[in-house]
C-alpha positions as CSV (number, residue, x, y, z in Angstrom):
1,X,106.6,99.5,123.9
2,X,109.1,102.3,124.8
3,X,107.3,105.5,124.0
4,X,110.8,107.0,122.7
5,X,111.3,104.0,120.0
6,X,107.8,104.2,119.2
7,X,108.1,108.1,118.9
8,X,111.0,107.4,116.4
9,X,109.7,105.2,114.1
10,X,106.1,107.4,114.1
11,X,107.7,110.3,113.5
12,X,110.3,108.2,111.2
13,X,107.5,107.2,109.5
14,X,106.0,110.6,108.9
15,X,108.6,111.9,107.3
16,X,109.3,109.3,104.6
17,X,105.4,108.9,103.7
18,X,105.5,113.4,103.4
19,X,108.3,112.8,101.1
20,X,106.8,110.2,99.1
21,X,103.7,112.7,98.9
22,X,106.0,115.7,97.8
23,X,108.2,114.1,95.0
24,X,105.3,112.4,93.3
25,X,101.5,113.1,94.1
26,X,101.7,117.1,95.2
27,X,101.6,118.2,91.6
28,X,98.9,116.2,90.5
29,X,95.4,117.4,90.2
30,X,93.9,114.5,91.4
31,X,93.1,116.3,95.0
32,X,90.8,114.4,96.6
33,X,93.4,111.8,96.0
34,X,95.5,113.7,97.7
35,X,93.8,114.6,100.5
36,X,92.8,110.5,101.2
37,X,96.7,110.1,101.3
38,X,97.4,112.9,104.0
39,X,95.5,111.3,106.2
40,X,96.3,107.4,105.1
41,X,99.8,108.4,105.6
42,X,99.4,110.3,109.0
43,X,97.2,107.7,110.5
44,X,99.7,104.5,108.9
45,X,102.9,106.1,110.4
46,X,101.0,106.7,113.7
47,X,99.2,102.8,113.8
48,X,102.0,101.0,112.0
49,X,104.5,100.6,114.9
50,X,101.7,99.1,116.7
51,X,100.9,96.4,114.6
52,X,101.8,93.1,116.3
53,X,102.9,90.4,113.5
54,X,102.7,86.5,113.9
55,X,107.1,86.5,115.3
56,X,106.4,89.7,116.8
57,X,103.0,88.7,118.8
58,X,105.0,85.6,119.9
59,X,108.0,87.9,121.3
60,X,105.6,90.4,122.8
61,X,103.4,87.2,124.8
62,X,106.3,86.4,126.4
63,X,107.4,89.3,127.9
64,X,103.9,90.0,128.9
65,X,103.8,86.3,130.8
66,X,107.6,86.4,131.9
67,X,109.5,89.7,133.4
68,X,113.0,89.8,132.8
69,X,114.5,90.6,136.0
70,X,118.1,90.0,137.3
71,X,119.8,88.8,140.5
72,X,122.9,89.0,142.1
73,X,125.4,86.4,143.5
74,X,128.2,87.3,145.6
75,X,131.4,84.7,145.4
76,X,132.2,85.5,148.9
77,X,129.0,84.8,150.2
78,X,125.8,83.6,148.3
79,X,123.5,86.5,148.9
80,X,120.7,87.4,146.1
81,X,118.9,90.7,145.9
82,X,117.1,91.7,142.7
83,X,119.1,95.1,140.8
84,X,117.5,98.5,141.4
85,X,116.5,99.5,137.7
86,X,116.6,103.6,137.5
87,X,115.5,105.3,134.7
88,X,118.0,108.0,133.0
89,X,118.1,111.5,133.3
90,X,118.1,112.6,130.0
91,X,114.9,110.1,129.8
92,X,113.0,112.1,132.4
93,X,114.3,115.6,131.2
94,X,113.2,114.6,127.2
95,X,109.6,113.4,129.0
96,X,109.2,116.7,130.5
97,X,110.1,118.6,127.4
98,X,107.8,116.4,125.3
99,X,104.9,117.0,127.9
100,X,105.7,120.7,128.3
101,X,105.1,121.2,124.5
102,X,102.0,118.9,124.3
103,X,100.4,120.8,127.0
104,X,101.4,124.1,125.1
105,X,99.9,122.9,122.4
106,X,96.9,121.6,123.9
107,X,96.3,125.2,125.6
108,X,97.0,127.0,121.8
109,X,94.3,124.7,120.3
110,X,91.8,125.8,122.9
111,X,92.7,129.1,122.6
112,X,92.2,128.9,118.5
113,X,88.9,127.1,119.0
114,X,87.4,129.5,121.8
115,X,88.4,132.5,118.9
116,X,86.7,130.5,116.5
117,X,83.3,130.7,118.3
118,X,84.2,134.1,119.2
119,X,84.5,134.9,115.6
120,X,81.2,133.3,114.5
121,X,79.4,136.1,116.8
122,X,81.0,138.6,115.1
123,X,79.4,140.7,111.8
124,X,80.5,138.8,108.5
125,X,81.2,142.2,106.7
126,X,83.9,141.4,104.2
127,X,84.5,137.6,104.9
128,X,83.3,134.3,103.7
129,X,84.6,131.3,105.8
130,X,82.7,127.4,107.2
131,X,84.0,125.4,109.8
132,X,82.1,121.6,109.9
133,X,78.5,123.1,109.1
134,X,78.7,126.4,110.4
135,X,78.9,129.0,107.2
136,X,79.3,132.5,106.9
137,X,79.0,134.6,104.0
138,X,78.5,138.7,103.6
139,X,75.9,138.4,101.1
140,X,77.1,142.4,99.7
141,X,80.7,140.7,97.8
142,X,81.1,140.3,94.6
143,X,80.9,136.9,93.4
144,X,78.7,135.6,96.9
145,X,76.8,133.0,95.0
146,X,79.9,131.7,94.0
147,X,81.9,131.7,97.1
148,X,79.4,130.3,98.6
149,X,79.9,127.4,96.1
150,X,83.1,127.3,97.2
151,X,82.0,126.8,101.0
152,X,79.8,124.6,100.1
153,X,82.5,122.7,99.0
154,X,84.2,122.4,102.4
155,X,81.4,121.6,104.3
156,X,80.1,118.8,102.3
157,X,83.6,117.2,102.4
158,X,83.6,117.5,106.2
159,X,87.3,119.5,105.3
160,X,87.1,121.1,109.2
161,X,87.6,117.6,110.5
162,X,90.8,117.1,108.5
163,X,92.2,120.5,109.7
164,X,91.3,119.3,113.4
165,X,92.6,115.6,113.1
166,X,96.5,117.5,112.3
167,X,96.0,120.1,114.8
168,X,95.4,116.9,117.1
169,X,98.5,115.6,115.3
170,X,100.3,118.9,115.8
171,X,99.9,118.3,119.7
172,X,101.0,114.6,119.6
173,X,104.3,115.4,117.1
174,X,104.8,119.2,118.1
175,X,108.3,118.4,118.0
176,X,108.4,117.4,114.4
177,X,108.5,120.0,112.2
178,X,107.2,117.7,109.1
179,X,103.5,117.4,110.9
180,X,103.3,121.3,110.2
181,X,104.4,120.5,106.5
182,X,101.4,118.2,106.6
183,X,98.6,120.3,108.1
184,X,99.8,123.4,105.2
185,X,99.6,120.8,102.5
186,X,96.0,119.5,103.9
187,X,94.8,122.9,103.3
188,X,96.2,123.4,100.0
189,X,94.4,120.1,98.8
190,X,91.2,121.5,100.3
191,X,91.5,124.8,98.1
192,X,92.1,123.0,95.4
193,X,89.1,121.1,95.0
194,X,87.0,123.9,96.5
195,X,88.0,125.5,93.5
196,X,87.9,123.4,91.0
197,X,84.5,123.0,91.9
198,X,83.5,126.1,92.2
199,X,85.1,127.2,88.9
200,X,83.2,124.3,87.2
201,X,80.0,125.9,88.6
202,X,80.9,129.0,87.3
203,X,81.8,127.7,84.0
204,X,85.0,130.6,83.5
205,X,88.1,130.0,85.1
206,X,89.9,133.1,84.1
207,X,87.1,135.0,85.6
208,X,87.3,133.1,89.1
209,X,90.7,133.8,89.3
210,X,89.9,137.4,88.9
211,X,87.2,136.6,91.7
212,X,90.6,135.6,93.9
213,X,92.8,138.3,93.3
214,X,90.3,140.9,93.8
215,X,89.5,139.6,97.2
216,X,92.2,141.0,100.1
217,X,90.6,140.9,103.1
218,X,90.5,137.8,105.0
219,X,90.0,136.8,108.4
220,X,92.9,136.1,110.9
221,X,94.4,133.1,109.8
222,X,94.8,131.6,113.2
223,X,90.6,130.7,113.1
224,X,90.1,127.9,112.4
225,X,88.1,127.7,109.1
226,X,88.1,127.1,105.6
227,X,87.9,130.4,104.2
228,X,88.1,131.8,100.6
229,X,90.2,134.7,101.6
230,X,93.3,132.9,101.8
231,X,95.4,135.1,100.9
232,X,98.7,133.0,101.1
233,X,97.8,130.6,98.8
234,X,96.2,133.1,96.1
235,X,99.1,132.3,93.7
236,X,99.4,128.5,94.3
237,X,95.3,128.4,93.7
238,X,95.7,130.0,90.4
239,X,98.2,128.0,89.2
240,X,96.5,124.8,90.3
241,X,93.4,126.5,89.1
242,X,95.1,127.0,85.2
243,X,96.8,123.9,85.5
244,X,96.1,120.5,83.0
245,X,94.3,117.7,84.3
246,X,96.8,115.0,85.2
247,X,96.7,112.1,82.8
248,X,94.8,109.2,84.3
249,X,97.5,107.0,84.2
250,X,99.5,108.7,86.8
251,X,96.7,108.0,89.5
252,X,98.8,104.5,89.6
253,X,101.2,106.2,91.3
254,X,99.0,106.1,94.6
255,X,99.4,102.4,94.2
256,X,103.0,102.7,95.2
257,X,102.0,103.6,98.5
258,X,101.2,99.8,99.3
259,X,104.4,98.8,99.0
260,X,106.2,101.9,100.7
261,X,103.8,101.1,103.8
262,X,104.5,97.4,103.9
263,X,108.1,98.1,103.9
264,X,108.2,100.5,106.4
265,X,106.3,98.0,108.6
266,X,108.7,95.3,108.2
267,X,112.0,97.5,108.9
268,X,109.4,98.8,111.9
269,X,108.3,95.3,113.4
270,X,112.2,94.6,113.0
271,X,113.6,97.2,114.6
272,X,110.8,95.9,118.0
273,X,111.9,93.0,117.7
274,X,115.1,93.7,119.1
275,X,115.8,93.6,122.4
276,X,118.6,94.7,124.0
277,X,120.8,92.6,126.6
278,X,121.8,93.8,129.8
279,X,125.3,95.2,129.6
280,X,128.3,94.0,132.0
281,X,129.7,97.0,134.0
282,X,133.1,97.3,136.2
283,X,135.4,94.6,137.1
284,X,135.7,92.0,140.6
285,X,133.4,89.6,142.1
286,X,130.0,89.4,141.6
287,X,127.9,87.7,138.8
288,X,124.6,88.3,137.6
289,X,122.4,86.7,135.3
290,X,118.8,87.4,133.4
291,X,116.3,84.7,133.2
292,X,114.4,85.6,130.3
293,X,112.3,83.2,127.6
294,X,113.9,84.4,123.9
295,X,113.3,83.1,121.0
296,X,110.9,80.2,121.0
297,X,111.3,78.1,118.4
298,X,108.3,75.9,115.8
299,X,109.7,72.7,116.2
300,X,108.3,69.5,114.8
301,X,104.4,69.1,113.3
302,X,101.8,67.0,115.2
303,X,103.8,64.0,116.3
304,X,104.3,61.7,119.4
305,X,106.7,64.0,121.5
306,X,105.8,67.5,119.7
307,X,108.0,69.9,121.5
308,X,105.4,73.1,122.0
309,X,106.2,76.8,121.5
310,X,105.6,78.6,125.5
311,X,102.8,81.0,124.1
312,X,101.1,78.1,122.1
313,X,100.0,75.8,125.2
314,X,97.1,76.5,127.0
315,X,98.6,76.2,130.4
316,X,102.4,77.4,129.7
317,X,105.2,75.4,132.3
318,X,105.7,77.1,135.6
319,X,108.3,76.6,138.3
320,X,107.0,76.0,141.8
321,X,105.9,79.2,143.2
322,X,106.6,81.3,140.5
323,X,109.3,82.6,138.4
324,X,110.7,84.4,141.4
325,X,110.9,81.5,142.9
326,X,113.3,80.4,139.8
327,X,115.3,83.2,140.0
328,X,115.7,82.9,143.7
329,X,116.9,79.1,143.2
330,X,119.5,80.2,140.0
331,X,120.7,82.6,142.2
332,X,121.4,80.2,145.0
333,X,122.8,77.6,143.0
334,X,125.2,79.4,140.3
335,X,128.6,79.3,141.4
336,X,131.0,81.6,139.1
337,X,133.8,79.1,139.0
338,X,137.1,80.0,139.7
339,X,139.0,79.9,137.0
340,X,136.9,82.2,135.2
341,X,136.5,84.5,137.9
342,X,140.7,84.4,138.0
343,X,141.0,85.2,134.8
344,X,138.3,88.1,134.6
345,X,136.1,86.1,131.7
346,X,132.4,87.5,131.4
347,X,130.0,87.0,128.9
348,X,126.7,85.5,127.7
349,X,126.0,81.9,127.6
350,X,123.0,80.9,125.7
351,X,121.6,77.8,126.7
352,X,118.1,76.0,125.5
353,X,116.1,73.5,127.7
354,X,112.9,71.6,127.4
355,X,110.5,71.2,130.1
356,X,109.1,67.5,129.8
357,X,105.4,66.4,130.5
358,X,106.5,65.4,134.0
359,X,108.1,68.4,134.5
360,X,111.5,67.5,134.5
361,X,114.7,69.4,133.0
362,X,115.7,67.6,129.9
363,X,117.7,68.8,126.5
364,X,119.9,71.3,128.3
365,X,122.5,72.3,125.8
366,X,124.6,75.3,124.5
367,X,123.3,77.3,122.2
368,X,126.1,79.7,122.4
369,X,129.4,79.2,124.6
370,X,131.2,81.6,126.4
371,X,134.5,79.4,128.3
372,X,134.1,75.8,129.5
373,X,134.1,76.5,133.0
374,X,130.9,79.1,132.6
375,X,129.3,76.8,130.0
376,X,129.4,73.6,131.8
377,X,127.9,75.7,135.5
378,X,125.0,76.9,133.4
379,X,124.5,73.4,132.2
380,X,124.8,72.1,135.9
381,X,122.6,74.8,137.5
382,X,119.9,74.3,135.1
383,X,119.6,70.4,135.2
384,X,119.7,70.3,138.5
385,X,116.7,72.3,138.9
386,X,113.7,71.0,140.8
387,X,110.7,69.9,138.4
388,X,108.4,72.5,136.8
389,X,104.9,72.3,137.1
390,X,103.9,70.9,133.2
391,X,102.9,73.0,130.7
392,X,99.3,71.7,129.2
393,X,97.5,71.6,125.8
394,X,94.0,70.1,126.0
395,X,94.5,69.7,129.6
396,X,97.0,67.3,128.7
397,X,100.5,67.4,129.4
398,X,103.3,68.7,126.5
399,X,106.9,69.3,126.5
400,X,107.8,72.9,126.3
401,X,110.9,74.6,125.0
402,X,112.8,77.3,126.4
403,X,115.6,79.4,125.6
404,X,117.8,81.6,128.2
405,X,120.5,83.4,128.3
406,X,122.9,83.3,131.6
407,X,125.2,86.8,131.6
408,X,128.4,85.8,133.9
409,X,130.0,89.7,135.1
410,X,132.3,90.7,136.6
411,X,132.2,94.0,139.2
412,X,133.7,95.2,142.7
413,X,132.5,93.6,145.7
414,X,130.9,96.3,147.6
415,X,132.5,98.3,150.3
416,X,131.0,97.4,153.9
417,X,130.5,100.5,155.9
């Protein structure tokens, strides 16, 4: 897949999922809840536009078994060479800037982590904070028993590993500014159930909430670690802290995430599915075509005569030494007629043909005409093709269906130096 489309919809993806999360679940106090959603969400919109469907593993098999490639054919004089395919600057430039940042990234990570374990060797005077298993605790505040509650909290949850999966994210999507969105909401959820546990312990949440506001130190809060001097979030914790329970009804609301993901992979696997033809450029002499298998099509049920899909035979058809060996003889063979070269007429035609058990040419029609003249060359060129090698089912012979598309263009003749 082209990493830029599939960087779209991921990122596409992200965003609508973080919105869905912000209109109707971030108020609720159902936080572990929550938290299962961040990550559900981050991982669907990553994994979704990777999930090959029934039509879209049948596309995908045959482009995997057949390259599109194109050829030339001079009017003047039947020459064929395949087209130099370059990639765009603005591709290369974008892939530089993406890598550029991920490697940033990458190198800010370490830099957090190797602070991290320069912070655990450090005297825990005035801070409480656990990363994975790892706690720390200065025994001398007020309110360590419960603190430590609170870490507790974290570590039994395995909360670290959230934080780490969207820094990882946060390297991957540096460039979207909704992955940061995620990793500040992530924490939130975590302090919200820290608390709520640890309040319950305590048994007074008006007194924990005095516990929080009387704590202002905190350690630097690029460490990685839970830690209960958060001071930024000191007034969202309260409120959460203080807040009513959410009615149980509204956890149905998660629900709605089903349908929200199966959309979003339908309008994803249809965008894929699209592939885009190769575009006619400048005016003159030459023609080019593109042999490439589109479109297969479920014909008739288990019959005398079944016409097979390419990708469901065991042994799919092949021309005599090879597809380039196909191209080579299209090439040779295609003669832009006249007329249509005369009056400048280009286009597609779309033409389907079936490969018989004996590996003849049969069924060549139109699917889609461009001019008669084009029409009825594609039609010539393909039935006059020498016999295919027979696709095989069981080891037995089958007839196979094909469609192509033949691009007629028009362009300059090049210059001889």
């Amino acid at each position: 897949m082209n990493w830029i489309i599939y960087m779209l919809l991921a990122n596409s993806s992200l965003l609508l999922f973080y919105l869905f999360y912000k209109l109707l679940l971030e108020k609720e106090t159902f936080f572990r809840l929550n938290r299962y959603y961040l990550i559900t969400a981050a991982m669907s919109a990553m994994l979704i536009p990777l999930i090959p469907h029934d039509w879209l593993s049948l596309q995908k098999s045959i482009f995997e078994k057949v390259q599109a490639q194109e050829i030339l054919i001079m009017l003047s004089e039947v020459s064929v060479s395949p087209l130099k395919s370059s990639t765009p600057g603005w591709i290369t430039v974008a892939a530089s800037i993406y890598l550029a940042g991920a490697v940033f990234f990458t190198l800010r990570l370490t830099r957090r982590l190797l602070q991290l374990r320069k912070t655990m060797g450090k005297p825990v005077s005035g801070m409480a904070f656990s990363f994975f298993g790892f706690k720390r605790i200065d025994s001398r505040l007020d309110g360590a028993a419960i603190i430590d509650r609170h870490e507790e909290v974290h570590i039994r949850h395995i909360h670290s590993a959230d934080i780490i999966f969207f820094e990882i994210l946060s390297i991957i999507y540096w460039f979207n500014p909704v992955i940061y969105a995620y990793k500040k909401s992530i924490i939130q959820v975590h302090e919200f159930y820290a608390d709520e546990v640890a309040s319950a312990y305590q048994g007074d949440k008006a007194a924990y909430a005095m516990l929080l506001l009387s704590k202002a130190l905190r350690i630097d809060s690029q460490v990685l670690t839970n830690s209960f001097f958060n001071e930024p979030l000191l007034k969202t914790r309260i409120h959460m802290l203080n807040k009513r329970k959410s009615a149980k009804p509204a956890v149905l609301k998660y629900a709605l995430f089903i349908p929200l993901c199966a959309g979003t992979l339908l309008l994803t696997s249809a965008t894929l599915t699209k592939e885009k033809m190769p575009e006619n450029s400048g005016d003159g002499l030459i023609s080019y075509f593109t042999a490439q298998p589109l479109n297969l099509y479920s014909l008739q049920q288990q019959e005398p005569g079944k016409v097979y899909e390419f990708v469901k035979t065991d042994t799919p058809p092949e021309f005599p030494g090879g597809m380039k060996k196909f191209y080579e003889y299209l090439g040779a063979s295609i003669k832009y007629p006249e007329s249509a070269a005369k009056n400048k007429v280009e286009g597609r035609v779309f033409l389907s043909y079936i490969v018989e058990k004996d590996g003849k040419i049969s069924n060549v029609k139109v699917e889609k005409g461009l001019n008669a003249a084009l029409d009825a060359e594609a039609v010539r060129v393909l039935t006059e093709s020498p016999n295919w090698i027979p696709g095989k089912v069981d080891n037995t012979p089958v007839r196979v269906k094909f469609n192509i598309p033949i691009n007629f263009g028009l362009t300059k003749k090049p210059v001889k130096a």
